[in-house]
ZALUMKE-632992 format. One record per residue (C-alpha): y, x, z. Coordinates in steps of 0.1 Angstrom, whole numbers. Each point is the difference from the previous one (the first is absolute). Layout:
<nodes>
NODE      yy      xx      zz
NODE       Y       X       Z
...
</nodes>
This chain:
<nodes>
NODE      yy      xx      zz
NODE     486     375    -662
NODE     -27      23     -10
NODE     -39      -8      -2
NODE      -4      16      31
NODE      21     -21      20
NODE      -4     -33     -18
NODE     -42       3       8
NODE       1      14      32
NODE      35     -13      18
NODE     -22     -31      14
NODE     -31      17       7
NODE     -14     -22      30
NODE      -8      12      40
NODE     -32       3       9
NODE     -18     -30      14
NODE     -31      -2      13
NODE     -26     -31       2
NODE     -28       0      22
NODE     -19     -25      21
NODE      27      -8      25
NODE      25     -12     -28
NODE     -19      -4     -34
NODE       7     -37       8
NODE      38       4      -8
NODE      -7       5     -32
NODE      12     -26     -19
NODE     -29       2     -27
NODE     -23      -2      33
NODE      15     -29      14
NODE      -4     -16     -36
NODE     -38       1       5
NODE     -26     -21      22
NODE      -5       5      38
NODE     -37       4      -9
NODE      11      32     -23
NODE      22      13      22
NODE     -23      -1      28
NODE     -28      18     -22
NODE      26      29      -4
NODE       5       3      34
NODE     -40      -5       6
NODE      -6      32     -20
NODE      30      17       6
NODE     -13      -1      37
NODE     -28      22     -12
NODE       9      22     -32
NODE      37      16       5
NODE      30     -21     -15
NODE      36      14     -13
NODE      18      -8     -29
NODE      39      12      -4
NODE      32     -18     -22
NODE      -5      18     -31
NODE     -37      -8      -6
NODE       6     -37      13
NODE      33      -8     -26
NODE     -10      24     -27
NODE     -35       8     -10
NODE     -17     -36      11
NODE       4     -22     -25
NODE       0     -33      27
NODE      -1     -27     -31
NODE     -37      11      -5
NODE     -17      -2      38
NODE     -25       2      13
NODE     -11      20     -32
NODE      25      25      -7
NODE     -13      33       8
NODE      29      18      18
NODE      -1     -27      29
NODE     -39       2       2
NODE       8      37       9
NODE      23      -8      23
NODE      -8     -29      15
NODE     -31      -7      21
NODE     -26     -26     -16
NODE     -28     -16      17
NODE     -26      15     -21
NODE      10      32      15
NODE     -22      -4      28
NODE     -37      -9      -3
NODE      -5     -43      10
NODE     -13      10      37
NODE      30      26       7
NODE      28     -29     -13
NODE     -21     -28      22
NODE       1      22      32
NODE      32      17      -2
NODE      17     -42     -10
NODE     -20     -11      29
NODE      21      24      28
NODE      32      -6     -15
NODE      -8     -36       3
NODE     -11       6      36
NODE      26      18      13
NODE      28      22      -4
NODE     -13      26      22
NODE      14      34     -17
NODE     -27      25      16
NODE     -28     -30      -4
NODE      11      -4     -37
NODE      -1      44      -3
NODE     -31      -1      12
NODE     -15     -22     -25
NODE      16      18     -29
NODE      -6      34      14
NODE     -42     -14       0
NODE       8     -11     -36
NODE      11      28      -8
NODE     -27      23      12
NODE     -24     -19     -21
NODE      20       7     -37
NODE     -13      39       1
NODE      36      15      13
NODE       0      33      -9
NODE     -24       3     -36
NODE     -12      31     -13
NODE     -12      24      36
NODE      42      -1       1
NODE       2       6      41
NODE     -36      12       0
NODE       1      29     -29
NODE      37       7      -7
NODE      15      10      27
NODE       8      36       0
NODE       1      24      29
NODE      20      35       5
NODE     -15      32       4
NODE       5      -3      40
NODE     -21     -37      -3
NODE      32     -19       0
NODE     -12     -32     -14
NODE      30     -16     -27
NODE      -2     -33       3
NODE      34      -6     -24
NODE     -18      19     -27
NODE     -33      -6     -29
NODE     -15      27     -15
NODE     -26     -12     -23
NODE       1      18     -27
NODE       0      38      -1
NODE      35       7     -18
NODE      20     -32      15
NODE       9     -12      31
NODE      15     -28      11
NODE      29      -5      26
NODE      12     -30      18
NODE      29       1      15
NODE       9     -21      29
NODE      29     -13     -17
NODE     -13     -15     -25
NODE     -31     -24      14
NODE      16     -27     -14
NODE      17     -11     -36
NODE      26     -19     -16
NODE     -26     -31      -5
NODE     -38       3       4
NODE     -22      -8     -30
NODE     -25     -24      14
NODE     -31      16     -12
NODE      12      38      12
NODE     -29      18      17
NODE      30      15      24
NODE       2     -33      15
NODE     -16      10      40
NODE      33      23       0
NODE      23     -29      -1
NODE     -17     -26      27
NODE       1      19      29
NODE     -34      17       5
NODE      18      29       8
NODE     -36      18       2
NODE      -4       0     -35
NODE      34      10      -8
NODE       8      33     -19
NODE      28      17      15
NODE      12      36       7
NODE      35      10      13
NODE      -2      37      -6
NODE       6      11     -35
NODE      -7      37      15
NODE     -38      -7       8
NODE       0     -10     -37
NODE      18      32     -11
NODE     -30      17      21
NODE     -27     -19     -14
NODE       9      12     -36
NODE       3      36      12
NODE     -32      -3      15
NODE     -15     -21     -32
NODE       8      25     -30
NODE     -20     -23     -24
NODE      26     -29       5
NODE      25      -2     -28
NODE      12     -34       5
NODE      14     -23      29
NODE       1     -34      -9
NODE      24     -21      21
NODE      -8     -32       6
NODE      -2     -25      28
NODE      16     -31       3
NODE      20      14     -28
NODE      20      33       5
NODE      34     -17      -9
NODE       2     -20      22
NODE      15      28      22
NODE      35      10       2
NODE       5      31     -25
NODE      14      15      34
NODE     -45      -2      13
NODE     -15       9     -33
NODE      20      30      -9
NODE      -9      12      36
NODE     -40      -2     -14
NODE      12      14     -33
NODE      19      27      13
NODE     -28      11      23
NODE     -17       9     -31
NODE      25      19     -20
NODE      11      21      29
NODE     -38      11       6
NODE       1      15     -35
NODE     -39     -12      -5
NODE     -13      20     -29
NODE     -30     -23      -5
NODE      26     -36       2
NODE       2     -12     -39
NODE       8     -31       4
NODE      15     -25      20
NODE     -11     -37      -3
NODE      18     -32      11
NODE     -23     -30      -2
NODE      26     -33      -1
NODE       9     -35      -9
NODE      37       2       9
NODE       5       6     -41
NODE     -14     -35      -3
NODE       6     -20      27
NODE      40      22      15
NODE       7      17     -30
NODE      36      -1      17
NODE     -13      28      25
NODE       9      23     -29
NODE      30     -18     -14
NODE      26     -16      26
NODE     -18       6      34
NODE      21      23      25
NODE     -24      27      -5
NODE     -10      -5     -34
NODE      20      30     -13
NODE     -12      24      31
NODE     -39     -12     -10
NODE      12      14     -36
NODE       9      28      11
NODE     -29       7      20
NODE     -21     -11     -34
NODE      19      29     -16
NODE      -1      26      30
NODE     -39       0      -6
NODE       5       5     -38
NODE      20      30       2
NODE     -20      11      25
NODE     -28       5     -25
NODE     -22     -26      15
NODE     -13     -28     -24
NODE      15     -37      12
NODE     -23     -27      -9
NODE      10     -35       8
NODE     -35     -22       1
NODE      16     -30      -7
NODE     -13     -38       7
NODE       2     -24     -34
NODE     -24     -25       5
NODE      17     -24     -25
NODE      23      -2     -28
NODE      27     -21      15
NODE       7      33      26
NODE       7      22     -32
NODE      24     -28      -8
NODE      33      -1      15
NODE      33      22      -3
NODE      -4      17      32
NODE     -36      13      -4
NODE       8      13     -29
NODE      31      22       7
NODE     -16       5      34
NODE     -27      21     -23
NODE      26      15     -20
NODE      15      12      31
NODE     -32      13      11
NODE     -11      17     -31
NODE      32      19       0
NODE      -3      18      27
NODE     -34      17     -15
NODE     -22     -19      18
NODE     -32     -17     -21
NODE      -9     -38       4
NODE     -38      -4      -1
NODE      -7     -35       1
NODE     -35     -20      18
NODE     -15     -33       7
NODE     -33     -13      10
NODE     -15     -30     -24
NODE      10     -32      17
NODE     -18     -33      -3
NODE      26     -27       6
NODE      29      23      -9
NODE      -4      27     -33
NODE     -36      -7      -5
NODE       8       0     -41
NODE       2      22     -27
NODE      30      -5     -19
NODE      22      -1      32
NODE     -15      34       9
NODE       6      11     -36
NODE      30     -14       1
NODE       9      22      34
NODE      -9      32      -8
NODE      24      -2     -36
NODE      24     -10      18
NODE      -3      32      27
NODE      -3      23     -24
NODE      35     -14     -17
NODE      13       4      32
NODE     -12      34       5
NODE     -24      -3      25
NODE     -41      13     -10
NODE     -24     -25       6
NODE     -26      15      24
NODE     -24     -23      18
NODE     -16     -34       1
NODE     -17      -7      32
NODE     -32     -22       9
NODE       9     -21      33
NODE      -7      19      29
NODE     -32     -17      24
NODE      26     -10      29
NODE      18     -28       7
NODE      -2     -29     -26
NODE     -21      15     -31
NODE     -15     -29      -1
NODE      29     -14     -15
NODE      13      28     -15
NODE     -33      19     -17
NODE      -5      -1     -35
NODE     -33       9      -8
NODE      -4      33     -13
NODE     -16     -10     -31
NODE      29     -20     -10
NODE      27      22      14
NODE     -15      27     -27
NODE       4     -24     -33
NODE      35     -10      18
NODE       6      35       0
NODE     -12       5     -35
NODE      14     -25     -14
NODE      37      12      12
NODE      -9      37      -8
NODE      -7      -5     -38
NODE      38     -15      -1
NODE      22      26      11
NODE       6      32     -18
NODE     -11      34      12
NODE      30       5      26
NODE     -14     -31      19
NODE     -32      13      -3
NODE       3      21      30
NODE     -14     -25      23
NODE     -30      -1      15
NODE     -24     -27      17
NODE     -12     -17       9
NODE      -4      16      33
NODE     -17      -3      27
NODE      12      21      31
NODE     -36      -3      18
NODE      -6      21      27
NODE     -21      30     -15
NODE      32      -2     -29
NODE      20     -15     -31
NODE     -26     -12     -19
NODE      14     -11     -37
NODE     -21     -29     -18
NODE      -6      13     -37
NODE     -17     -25     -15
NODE     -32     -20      -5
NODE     -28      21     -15
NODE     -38      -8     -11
NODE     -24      30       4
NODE     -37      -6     -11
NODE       6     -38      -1
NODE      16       0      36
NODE      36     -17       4
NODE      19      23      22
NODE      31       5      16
NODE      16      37      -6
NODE      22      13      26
NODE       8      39       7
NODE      24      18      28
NODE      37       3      -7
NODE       3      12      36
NODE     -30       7      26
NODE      -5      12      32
NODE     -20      32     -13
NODE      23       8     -28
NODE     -33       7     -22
NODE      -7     -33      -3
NODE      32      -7     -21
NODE      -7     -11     -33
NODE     -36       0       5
NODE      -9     -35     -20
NODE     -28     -18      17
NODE     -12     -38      -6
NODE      -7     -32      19
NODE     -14     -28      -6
NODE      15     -32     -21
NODE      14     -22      22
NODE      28     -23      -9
NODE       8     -13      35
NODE       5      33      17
NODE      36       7      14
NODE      -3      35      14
NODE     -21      26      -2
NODE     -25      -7      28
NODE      -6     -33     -16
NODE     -17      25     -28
NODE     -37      13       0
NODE      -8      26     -16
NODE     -16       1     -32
NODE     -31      26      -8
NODE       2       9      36
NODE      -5     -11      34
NODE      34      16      10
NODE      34      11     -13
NODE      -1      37     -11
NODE      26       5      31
NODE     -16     -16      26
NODE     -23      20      18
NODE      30      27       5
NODE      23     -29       6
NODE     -24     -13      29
NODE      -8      39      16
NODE      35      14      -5
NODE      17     -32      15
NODE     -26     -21      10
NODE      13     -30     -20
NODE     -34     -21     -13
NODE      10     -21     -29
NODE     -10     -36      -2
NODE     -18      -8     -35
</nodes>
């Protein structure tokens, strides 16, 4: 028997877990009615899915409620803030009404800052004829991002994703475009745009049959000015059997290596939030498999309190991605949507975190960058705590702005060891952020110090 078929002759069918039958799992059932009914409290509000693989193999279930991999799976109460929990347990308790209990939820909802960052306000580009595209972002002057309507949903949902209004039914606030020619148009009509980044939901979770439609689209138009393709994805970590044993895992290959030869730059964004997903036999021939088809792993996380909130298992992460083969790339503040409340790390101690992790890899892990906030006038990095005459400051600068002249411009707020995101900041020397009097005329965004 060869290794092939002794590691992959069992690989398991796709199961998936969600609020109508998380209850039949038999770890569930193992816990209190009072716990279960707090997951489905939540879950009511936030999105819930989990699938086989991450339930049996990367959650260790001898170390609940603490072990990471369930807490980013599974809903917990501190998810939503104590008058959210209290109203949204008070209607299931009152009835069973499904459009009553939607409604709630949906008013919840409204109130955890949906859409962060101007995202339906400022990003939503338009073709030359006014054609507003509402399954497409362009933020950024050489990048633009593409939803397909595929792919608005994922293999499981990370419980602090700032994607999450895509996956409860607000269809309003959902990104989604059908025609991958209006986005062949857009980049005719955009010279300046190098890169699409596909993202969602996650990209594969579509048949290869849908994506190689999108993917086609764009190596038939010949686009002088398309580099680079992007794929952002946590089917690596949490289906790495989409690329080994699936019925189209060979066909999604191919397509990987269609682009390549094509002379287009594949660059799978992938989703490694902890060790334990770098862990198992199938994620890691699932990247070999990748890799070989010339396609580059890049690898992203935003700073987690609750899950990855440390050091040495971030240290830890990025050796292990660069054994792998993959290049470290970004770590992430939390996003100001959903529950950052539980999730934020203050950015003061997400810099020594980061710090700390980045003085113990070598040079080819040292590719990473953070942390990062994607605010709405840009990336803004955290470098580090500075004093300048006597003043304790915070120094940030631009990796990626709005006005592409503000990138790595530094500028300075004030100390403050409690703020999560950057309009918790005040600026220091100032009364306002170098940016923000173009920020507030351009797009008419007023930042909140």
């Amino acid at each position: 028997m060869t290794y092939q078929e002794s590691v992959w002759d069992k690989s398991p069918s796709l199961k998936y877990f969600t609020l109508s039958n998380f209850r039949s799992i038999p770890h569930i059932q193992e816990m209190s009615e009072e716990k279960q009914f707090e997951m489905e409290v939540v879950g009511n509000v936030l999105p819930f899915k989990a699938n086989n693989y991450v339930i049996e193999q990367l959650i260790n279930w001898d170390n609940i409620p603490n072990d990471s991999m369930y807490v980013l799976t599974f809903p917990q109460k501190g998810m939503l803030r104590p008058e959210h929990y209290e109203k949204m347990s008070a209607t299931l308790k009152s009835t069973s009404d499904k459009k009553e209990i939607a409604d709630v939820a949906n008013e919840i909802r409204l109130q955890l800052n949906p859409h962060p960052a101007g995202q339906m306000e400022l990003n939503v580009p338009q073709l030359n004829d006014g054609t507003k595209l509402y399954g497409m972002q362009h933020k950024y002057k050489e990048t633009c991002l593409f939803f397909p309507s595929q792919s608005q949903t994922c293999h499981a949902y990370c419980s602090f994703c700032f994607r999450w209004p895509q996956f409860v039914g607000m269809d309003e606030m959902k990104f989604a475009m059908k025609e991958g020619e209006q986005l062949v148009q857009y980049l005719q009509e955009h010279q300046e745009i190098s890169d699409v980044l596909f993202t969602g939901g996650d990209p594969m979770i579509m048949k290869a049959r849908m994506f190689s439609a999108y993917v086609d689209a764009l190596i038939d138009a010949k686009l002088p000015n398309l580099k680079t393709i992007r794929i952002g994805t946590k089917a690596l970590s949490y289906w790495p059997y989409k690329f080994l044993t699936d019925n189209d895992s060979e066909e999604t290959l191919a397509i990987f290596e269609k682009a390549v030869q094509n002379g287009i730059h594949l660059a799978i964004m992938a989703h490694f939030n902890h060790p334990t997903e770098l862990s198992t036999p199938s994620v890691i021939e699932a990247i070999s498999k990748v890799r070989k088809t010339g396609a580059q792993i890049r690898t992203q996380s935003p700073l987690l309190a609750n899950i990855n909130d440390n050091a040495d298992l971030w240290s830890e992460m990025w050796r292990r991605q660069v054994q792998l083969g993959c290049i470290p790339y970004y770590m992430f503040a939390v996003r100001d949507t959903g529950a950052q409340h539980y999730f934020g790390v203050p950015l003061v101690r997400a810099h020594d975190i980061f710090q700390n992790a980045y003085k113990k890899v070598s040079g080819l892990g040292r590719t990473v960058r953070g942390p990062s906030m994607s605010a709405t006038p840009g990336k803004v990095q955290v470098d580090g705590i500075s004093v300048i005459h006597g003043e304790k400051v915070i120094a940030l600068r631009f990796l990626q702005g709005r006005n592409p002249d503000w990138v790595q411009k530094p500028f300075f707020a004030k100390y403050d060891e409690n703020a999560i995101w950057l309009d918790d900041l005040k600026p220091a020397f100032s009364e306002k952020f170098f940016f923000e009097e173009e920020l507030e005329q351009k797009y008419g965004v007023k930042m909140q110090h």
